[in-house]
Every structure is written in structure tokens, then in C-alpha cells.
N, C-alpha and C positions, 0 to 999 in steps of 0.2 A: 515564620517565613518558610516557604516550601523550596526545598530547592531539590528537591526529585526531578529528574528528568524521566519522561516516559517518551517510547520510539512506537506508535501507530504504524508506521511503514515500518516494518526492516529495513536497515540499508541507509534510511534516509534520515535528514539531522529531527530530534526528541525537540518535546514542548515539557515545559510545565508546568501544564496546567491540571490541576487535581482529576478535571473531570476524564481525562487520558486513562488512569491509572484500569479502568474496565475495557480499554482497547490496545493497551501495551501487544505490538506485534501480530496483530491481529490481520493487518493485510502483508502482503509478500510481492516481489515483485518477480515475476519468473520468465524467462526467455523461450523462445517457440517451440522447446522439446517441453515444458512444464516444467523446467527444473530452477530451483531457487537462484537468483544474482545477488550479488553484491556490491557493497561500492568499492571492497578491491577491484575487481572488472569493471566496474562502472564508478570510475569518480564524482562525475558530474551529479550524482545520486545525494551525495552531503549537502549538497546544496536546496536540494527540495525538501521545503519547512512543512510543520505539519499543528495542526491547531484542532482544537473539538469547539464547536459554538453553534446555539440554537438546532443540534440534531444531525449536523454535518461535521464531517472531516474535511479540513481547509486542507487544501495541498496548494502551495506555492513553490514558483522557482524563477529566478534570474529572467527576465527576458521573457515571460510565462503569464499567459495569463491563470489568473487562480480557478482550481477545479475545486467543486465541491461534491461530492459521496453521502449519501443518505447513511448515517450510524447501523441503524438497526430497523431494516429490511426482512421483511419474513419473506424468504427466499422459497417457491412452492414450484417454483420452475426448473426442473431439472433439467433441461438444455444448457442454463447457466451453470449447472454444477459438472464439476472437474475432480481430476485425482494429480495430484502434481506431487513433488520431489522434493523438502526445504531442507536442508542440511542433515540430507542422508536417511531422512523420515518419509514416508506418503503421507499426506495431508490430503483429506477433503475439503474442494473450498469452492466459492461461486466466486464464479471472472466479472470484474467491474463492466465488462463490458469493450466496446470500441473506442468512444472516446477519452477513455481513461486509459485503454493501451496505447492510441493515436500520442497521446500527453506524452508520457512515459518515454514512448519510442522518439517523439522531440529530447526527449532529455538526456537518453542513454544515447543515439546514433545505433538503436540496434531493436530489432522485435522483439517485444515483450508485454507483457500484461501484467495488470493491476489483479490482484486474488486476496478473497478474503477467507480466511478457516472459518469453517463449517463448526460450530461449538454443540 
């Protein structure tokens, strides 16, 4: 029996599901200077589940309908890529986009976006 929990979001409540274990932490949730949140400033953030199946990241929350994030995206569009701030580090990452920070910003009460590190 597996009972690792792995956290796909930062911030947000872990799955354990094996297949997690190559996406631990791998998206981040940042507010509109780029810089990393938390679910100390953001409660509401525990709440949103996170699951791997068939190629997607499940994000669910309360009230929410479910979003799903293509896994692994060959990212050639440098428009989408960003330099943001996660716990005092630069990170490179590409931004989910609008409708993932549209989500997100439902859940926090506040602007932010969905970012994924650039590996």
C-alpha cells in the first residue's frame, strides 16, 4: 500500500497517486508581481485537490468545476514563458494560461496565476 502523498500544486491539498511522484511541485501558484503564494495567505488553496489521469492534471475545488492541464506540453512558445520568484528562488516557468489563472483567482479572492517550472 502506498501512502506517499505527493503535492502537484504547491500550496494546494497532495494525491497519492504513484503516477504524481514525476510531478511533485511542479506547478506554483504566483500572484501578479510573479511571486510565489501560499495557503498561509490563501486558505482556500487546501481545498483544491489535485489528481494525474490519462495525461492530465485534475484540479478540483468546493463549488468548482474541475480543470484539467495537459501533463507534458512541449512548451516552444516563449510568450508563455515567465521568470517568477518561489520561496526566495527565480524559477523559469510557462503560465497555464487565463483560464487556469481565471480558476485560481475564483478560489484565492485575489490575482494570480497557475505556472509551471520549466525542467
Amino acid at each position: 500500500m502506498n501512502s506517499a502523498v505527493y503535492f502537484p500544486i504547491a500550496g494546494c491539498a497532495g494525491c497519492q497517486n504513484r503516477m504524481a511522484v514525476d510531478y511533485h511541485h511542479r506547478w506554483s501558484i504566483v500572484d501578479a508581481q510573479g511571486v510565489g503564494v501560499t495557503a498561509d495567505q490563501f486558505p482556500a488553496l487546501q481545498q483544491v485537490t489535485t489528481d494525474i489521469r490519462m495525461g492530465d492534471l485534475i484540479i478540483r475545488a468546493p463549488g468548482m468545476l474541475r480543470m484539467d492541464i495537459p501533463l507534458d506540453v512541449i512548451e516552444d512558445d516563449d510568450s508563455v514563458k515567465r521568470t517568477v520568484t518561489i520561496n526566495g528562488t527565480i524559477v523559469h516557468v510557462v503560465d497555464e494560461g487565463d483560464v487556469a489563472a481565471a480558476w485560481f483567482e475564483n478560489v484565492t479572492g485575489a490575482a494570480c496565476r497557475l505556472v509551471k517550472r520549466l525542467d
